[in-house]
N, C-alpha and C positions, 0 to 999 in steps of 0.2 A: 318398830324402830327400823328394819330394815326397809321397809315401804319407805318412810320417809327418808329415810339417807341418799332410798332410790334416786325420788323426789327432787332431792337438793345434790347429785349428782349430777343428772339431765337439764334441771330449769335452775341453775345454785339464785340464791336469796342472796341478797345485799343486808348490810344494815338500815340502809336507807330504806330499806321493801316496807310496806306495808301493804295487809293480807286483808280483803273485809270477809268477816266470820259476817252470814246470810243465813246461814243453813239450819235446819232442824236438827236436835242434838238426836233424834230416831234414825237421821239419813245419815249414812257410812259416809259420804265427804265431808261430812265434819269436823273428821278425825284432822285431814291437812291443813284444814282452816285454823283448830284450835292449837294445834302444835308444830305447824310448820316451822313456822316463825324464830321457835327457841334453839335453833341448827343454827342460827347466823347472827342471833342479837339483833333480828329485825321484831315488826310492831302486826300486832294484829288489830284493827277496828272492827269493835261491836255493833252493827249496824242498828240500828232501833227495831225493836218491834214492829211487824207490820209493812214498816219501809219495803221488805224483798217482796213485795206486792206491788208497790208503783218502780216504773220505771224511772220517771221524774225524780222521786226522792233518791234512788239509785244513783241514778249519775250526779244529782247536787252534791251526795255523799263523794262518793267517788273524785268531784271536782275540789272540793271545799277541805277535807282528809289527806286528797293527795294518796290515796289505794294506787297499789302499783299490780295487787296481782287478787283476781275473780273468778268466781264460778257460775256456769249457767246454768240450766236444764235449755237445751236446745230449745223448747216452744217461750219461755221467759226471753232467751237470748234477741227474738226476734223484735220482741218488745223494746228489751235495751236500744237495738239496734236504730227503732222508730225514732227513739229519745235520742241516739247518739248523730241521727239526721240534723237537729235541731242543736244540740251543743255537745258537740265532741270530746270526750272523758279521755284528754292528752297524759294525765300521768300515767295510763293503764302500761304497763309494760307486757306483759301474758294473761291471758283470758283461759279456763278451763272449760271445757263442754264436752258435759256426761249424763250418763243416765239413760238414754234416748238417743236412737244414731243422729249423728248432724248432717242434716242437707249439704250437698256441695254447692247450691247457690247461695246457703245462708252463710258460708263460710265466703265466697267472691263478694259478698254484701258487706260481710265484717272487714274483709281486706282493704274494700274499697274508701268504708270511713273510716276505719282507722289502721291505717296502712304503717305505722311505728310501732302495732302492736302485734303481739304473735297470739295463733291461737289455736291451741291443745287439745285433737280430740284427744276424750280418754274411755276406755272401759273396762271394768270388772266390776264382778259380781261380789258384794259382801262378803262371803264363804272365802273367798279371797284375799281379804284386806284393802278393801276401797275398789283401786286401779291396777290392773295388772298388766293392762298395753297402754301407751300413747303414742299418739300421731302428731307430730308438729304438722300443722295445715301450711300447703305449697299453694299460691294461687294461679301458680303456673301450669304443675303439673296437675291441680285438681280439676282444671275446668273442662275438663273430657270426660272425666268420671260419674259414671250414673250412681256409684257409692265412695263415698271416703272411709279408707282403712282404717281400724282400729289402732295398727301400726305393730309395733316389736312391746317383746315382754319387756316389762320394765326391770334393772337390776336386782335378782334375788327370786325372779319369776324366769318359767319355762311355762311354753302355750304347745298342744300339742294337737295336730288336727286328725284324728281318728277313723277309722270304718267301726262296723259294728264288732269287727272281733281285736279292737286294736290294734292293729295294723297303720303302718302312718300312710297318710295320704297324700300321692305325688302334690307338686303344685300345681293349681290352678282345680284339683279334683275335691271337690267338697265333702267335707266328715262333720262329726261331733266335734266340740271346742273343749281340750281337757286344758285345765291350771295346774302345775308340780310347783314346790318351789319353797320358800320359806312363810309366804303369806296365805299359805292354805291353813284353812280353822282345821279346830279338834274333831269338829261336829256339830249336830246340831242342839241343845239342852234337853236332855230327856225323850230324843227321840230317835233310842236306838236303829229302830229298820229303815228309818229316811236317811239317816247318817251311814248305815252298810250300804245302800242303793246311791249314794251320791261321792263318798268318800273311798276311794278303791287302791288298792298300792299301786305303785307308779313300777310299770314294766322295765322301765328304762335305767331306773335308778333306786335298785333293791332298798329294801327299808325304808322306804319314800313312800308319800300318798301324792294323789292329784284329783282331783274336784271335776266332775262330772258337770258341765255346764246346762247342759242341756240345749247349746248355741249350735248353729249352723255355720260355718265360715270353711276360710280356703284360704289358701298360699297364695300370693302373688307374687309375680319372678320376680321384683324386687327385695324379696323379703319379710314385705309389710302384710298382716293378715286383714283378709276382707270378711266383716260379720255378715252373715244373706240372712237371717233369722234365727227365729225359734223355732227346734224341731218340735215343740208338743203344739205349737200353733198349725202345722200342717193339715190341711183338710182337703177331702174329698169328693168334688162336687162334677153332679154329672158324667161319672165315672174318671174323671179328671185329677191328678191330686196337685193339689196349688199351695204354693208358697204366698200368705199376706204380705210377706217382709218385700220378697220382689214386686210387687202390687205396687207397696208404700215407696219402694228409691225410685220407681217408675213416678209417682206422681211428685214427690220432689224435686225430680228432676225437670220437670215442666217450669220452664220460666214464669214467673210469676206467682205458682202457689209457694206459702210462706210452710205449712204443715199441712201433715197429710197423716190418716192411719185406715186401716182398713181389715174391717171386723166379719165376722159369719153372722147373720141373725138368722132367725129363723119363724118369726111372725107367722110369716106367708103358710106356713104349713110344712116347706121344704126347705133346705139349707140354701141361703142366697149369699152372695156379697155384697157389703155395706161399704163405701169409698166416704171417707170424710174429706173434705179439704179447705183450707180457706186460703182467699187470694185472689181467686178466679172463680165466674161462674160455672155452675155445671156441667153446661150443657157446651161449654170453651173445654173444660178440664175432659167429660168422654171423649171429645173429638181429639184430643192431641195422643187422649190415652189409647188412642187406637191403632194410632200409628208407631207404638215401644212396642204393645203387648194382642199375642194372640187374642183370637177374641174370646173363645174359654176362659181368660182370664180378666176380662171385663166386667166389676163389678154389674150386679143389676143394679145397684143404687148409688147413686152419688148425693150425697149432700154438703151444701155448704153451711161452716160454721165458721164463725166470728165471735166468738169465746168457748175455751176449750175447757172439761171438767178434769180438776187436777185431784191427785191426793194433796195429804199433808207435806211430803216430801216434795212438792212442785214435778213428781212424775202425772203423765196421763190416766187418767181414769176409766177405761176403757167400759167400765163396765157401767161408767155413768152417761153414755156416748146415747144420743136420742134416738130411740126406733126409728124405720123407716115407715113411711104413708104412702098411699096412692101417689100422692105428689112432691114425694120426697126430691124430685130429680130438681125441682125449681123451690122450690123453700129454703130460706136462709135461716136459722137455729142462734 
């Protein structure tokens, strides 16, 4: 309840709104798809089965319904965005994009066709209650940015960026990402020592818990917080220790690739970097990425993909992501 009052405090619903419910009732955004709506006497459309698979039947819904307010998984988004080249979904009023950081080109691409419409990144972790920051996306002030921020805690949430002994972390100096607040869970079902390891009292505000993210982020002077990754994704190669997540806003940020992710395999016998991208070829994508990133931090492998393996909840599937081969650098997947 207090999530969505958030909700309808920051983005308020109309009667006139209507919401398209898309989502897997297993995936946490769910929740503001199926009950946003009843805060304002606005309408929610059930989209068909199947539908949030084509982007074509998407936007016909969306035209044809009259949906004022959506959600994406950032690699679906870009899809949308293909379809929205070809006939532009004007009733859209606000667009959500979660799950997966949003490119700051794919959000200049969103501004660009549909520019009457606003579009919200958002983040949190389930333990949470859905969303615990959003960002209204600026296409002014984003197009500098090699990451778009997560943004401020949403009403009823406090974000608290950490060291290892709790301690807060100036701005711009990077911690752990804790959640306090009213949208923190009990725990996890029957899983007492995962729940003492992630669930800890909150220093700040006695008799309070806050959630253990496991995220990597930082203040930025304006306020808004920037997520740089997962800290248990950290790995150390060639006595190196490298962040994936700066890898992936690196390659984002390359005009032209639509998605990017970037994995450890380890075929070869030793620990390598795997670079996915699609957009652009390889051998275009090493050479730009040469010029962000030290070369330590130069995948050995790049592959292009032009379909990406999803779970059920339209997140990436990383684990279903193609080995690397001899001639991984020029193969398309």
């Amino acid at each position: 309840v207090s999530f969505l009052t958030g909700m309808q405090m920051q983005f308020p619903l109309e009667e006139d709104d209507i919401i398209m419910m898309k989502t897997s009732f297993s995936f946490d955004a769910s929740v503001w798809q199926l009950f946003w709506w009843t805060l304002s006497g606005a309408s929610a459309y059930l989209l068909p089965s199947g539908w949030e698979k084509d982007p074509a039947l998407m936007v016909k819904a969306i035209r044809e319904e009259g949906v004022t307010t959506a959600h994406f998984i950032p690699a679906m988004l870009n899809s949308f965005l293909d379809q929205a080249e070809i006939e532009a979904p004007r009733s859209l009023k606000r667009v959500f994009a979660g799950g997966e950081p949003l490119a700051p080109h794919t959000a200049a691409r969103f501004a660009s066709l549909l520019p009457e419409t606003s579009l919200v990144h958002g983040y949190g972790p389930t333990e949470a209650t859905v969303d615990a920051a959003f960002y209204a996306c600026n296409p002014e002030l984003d197009k500098d940015r090699l990451r778009l921020p997560i943004g401020k805690p949403v009403p009823g949430a406090r974000l608290y960026v950490l060291d290892p002994h709790l301690a807060v972390q100036p701005v711009g100096v990077a911690g752990e990402l804790y959640i306090a607040g009213a949208g923190v869970a009990r725990g996890y079902l029957n899983r007492p020592e995962l729940t003492e390891e992630r669930f800890l009292d909150d220093p700040f505000y006695p008799g309070e818990r806050m959630y253990k993210t496991g995220d990597l982020a930082h203040w930025l002077p304006d306020g808004q917080v920037e997520f740089l990754g997962r800290l248990d994704d950290q790995v150390k190669i060639r006595g190196y220790r490298i962040e994936p997540g700066e890898i992936e806003a690196a390659l984002r940020s390359i005009e032209g690739v639509r998605e990017a992710a970037v994995t450890v395999r380890t075929e070869s016998g030793e620990a390598e970097l795997c670079a996915y991208a699609e957009g652009l070829g390889s051998n275009e994508v090493r050479k730009q990425l040469e010029t962000l990133l030290p070369g330590y931090m130069i995948p050995a492998h790049i592959i292009e993909l032009e379909q990406w393996p999803v779970t059920p909840s339209g997140k990436l599937d990383r684990k279903a992501l193609p080995a690397p081969d001899g001639a991984a650098d020029r193969e398309t997947y």
